[in-house]
C-alpha positions, -999 to +999 in steps of 0.1 A: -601+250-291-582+225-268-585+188-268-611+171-244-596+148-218-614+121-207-608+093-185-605+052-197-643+050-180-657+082-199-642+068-232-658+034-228-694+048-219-687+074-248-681+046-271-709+026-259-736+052-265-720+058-299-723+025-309-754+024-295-769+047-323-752+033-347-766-003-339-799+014-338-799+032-371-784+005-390-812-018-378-838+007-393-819+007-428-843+000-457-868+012-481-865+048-471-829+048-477-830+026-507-860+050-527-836+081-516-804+070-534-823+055-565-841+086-571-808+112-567-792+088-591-820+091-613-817+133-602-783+130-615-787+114-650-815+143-657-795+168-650-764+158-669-792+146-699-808+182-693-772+197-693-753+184-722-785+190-742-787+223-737-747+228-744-754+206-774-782+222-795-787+252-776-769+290-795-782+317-770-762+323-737-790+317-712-793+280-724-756+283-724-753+290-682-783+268-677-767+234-695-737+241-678-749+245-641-770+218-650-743+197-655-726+208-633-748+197-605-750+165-625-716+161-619-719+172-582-744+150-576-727+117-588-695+124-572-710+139-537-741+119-530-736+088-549-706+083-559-685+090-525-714+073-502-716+043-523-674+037-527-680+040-489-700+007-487-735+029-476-755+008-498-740-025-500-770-044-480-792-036-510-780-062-529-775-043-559-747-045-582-750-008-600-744+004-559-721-023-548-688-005-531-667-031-549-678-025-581-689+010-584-668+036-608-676+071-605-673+099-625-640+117-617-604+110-627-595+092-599-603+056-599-621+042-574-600+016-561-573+043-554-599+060-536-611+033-515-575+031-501-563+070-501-600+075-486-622+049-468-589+033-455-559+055-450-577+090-440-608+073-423-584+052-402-562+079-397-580+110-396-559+142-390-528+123-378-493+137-392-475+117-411-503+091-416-534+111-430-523+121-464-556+142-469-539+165-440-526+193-463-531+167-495-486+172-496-495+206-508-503+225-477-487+233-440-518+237-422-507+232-386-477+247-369-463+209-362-457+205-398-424+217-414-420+252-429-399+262-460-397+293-483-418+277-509-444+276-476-451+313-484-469+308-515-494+281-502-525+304-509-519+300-545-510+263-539-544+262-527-559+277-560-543+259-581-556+222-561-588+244-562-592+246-597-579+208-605-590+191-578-605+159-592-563+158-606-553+158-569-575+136-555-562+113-585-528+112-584-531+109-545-522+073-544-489+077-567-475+083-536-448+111-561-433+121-529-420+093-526-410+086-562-392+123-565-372+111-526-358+079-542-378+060-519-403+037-543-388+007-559-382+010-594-416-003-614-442+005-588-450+042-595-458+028-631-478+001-619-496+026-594-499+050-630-514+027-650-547+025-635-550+066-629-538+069-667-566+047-686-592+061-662-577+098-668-576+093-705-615+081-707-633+109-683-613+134-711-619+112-739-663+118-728-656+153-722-637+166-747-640+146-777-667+120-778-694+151-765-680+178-786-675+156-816-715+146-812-723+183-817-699+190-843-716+219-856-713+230-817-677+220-809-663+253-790-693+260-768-692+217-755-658+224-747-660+254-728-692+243-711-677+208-703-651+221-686-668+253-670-689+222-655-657+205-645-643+234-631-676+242-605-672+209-594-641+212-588-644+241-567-671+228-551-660+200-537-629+210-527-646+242-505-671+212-491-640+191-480-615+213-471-642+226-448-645+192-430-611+187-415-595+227-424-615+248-404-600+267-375-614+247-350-601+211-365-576+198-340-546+178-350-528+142-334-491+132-332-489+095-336-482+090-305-514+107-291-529+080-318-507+049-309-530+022-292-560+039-293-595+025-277-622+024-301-634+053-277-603+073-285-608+069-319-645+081-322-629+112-300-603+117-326-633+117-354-646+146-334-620+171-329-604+165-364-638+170-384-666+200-386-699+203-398-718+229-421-753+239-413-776+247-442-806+234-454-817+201-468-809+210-505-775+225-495-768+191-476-775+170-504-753+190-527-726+184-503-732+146-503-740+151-469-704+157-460-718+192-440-723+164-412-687+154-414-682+147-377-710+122-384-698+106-413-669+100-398-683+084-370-705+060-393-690+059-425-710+029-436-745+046-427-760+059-455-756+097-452-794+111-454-792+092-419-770+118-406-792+148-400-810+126-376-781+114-359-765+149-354-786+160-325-783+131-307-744+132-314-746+172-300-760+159-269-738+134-263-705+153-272-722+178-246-727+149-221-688+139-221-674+182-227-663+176-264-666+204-280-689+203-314-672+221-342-706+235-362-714+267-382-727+279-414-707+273-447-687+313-448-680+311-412-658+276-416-648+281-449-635+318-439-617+293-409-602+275-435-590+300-455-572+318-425-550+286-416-539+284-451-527+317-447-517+317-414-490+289-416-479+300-450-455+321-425-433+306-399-454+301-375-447+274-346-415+257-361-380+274-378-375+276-413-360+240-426-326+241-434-320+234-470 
């Protein structure tokens, strides 16, 4: 799907009735949103209370798969709904300090000041620009025939597995910046300095998981451990499908940064568009995914709570229709099958020679 054109006068009226729903939604913020995100977070603690009771005093295999996809969704929860809309400032004119962006810490590897700057700043300012958006491939991945293709390119599918699997462990060490480190190009110090922070968070999510937990039920130690991290692991996969479907899919378009350089505020909310997709499912299905299946939303309004978004998406249809910009929307298999065919189509030389070593 090609890039829509529009003229300096079509971008400013397509900003302008952009930011006209935005200004209109975020004057109708309160109570409603406010009940929503204090009951998920109460949701959330049930389940994980529900879940690691279960894995805890439970023998028989049924209560077995139940506490773990309970805490599992625990888990999901938290880091979907909550946790990612709150780090994104959602809830800040609430006033309250368990849901204040600043101060929030989720429950995940990664801190969250890394991911306030690898996230809210870096990819949210830079969406789907090369060489600016590390969440384009997450260093891992050639996912566009503009980026450079070596040998090792081949085996990207199993690349993918393996971030799969660990993918809280990506999203953590994100902000390390190793590329840099392993090229000779960070000063000596800082990629201990930029460590530190990833290391004493790392060390207390495994500490919870797979001592202080397993250690509680002593006369249970094996089965917390496997359910702890079966749980870990269906988050894991679970947020990485939701994501990689938001910018992956094969519709997703990519930017040089010279299409980016100097930008309107039109041309940015353009760029939004073609480099994200949505997900259509139902109600339940878009709160699992944190409402991230409205991604072209999201990243349209970040800072509007994201329960907002299913009301905002028609409206957004109608006026991407108004201007010709192409909507990139379909149910979860159909985008995530997307995704999974330009992983493995650019594992192969496609659009640019092999590197020379």
């Amino acid at each position: 799907m090609a890039k829509t054109t529009l003229t300096a006068l079509q971008l400013e009226q397509f900003q302008s009735e952009l930011d006209a729903l935005r200004a209109e939604v975020a004057a109708d913020l309160g109570e409603r949103d406010a009940t929503h995100i204090r009951k998920v977070v109460r949701d959330a603690r049930l389940y994980a209370v529900t879940g690691r009771s279960l894995l805890m005093f439970g023998f028989d295999p049924i209560s077995f798969v139940v506490g773990v996809f309970a805490l599992a969704k625990a888990k999901i929860l938290e880091n979907m709904e909550i946790g990612h809309n709150v780090l994104h400032g959602q809830y800040d004119w609430m006033n309250d300090p368990s849901l204040n962006s600043q101060r929030y810490e989720w429950d995940i590897v990664c801190t969250s000041t890394h991911w306030r700057r690898t996230h809210n700043f870096e990819h949210h300012s830079h969406t789907n620009i090369l060489g600016l958006d590390d969440d384009y491939g997450y260093g891992l991945l050639r996912m566009t025939g503009a980026q450079k293709w070596t040998w090792r390119t081949l085996f990207q599918p199993i690349w993918y597995s393996i971030l799969a699997i660990y993918f809280q462990w990506g999203v953590a060490i994100q902000d390390l910046k190793l590329g840099r480190w392993f090229k000779g190009r960070m000063p000596k110090g800082e990629l201990g300095q930029r460590a530190a922070p990833f290391i004493k968070k790392a060390r207390s999510q495994m500490f919870k998981d797979y001592v202080l937990f397993p250690l509680l039920a002593f006369w249970n130690i094996p089965r917390v451990l496997l359910g702890n991290a079966a749980a870990n692991l269906i988050r894991s996969l679970w947020t990485n499908a939701i994501i990689f479907c938001g910018h992956f899919t094969s519709d997703a378009q990519v930017y040089s940064k010279a299409e980016a350089a100097e930008e309107s505020r039109g041309a940015w909310y353009l760029r939004q568009i073609h480099g994200s997709s949505n997900l259509e499912g139902s109600r339940r299905f878009h709160l699992l995914t944190g409402h991230l299946s409205h991604q072209i939303e999201h990243h349209l309004f970040p800072d509007i709570p994201a329960p907002r978004y299913a009301d905002m998406a028609p409206r957004v249809r109608e006026i991407c229709r108004k201007y010709g910009v192409h909507y990139n929307s379909a149910g979860f298999w159909q985008q995530y099958a997307g995704v999974l065919w330009r992983i493995g189509k650019y594992a192969l030389p496609i659009g640019r020679r092999p590197a020379r070593a």
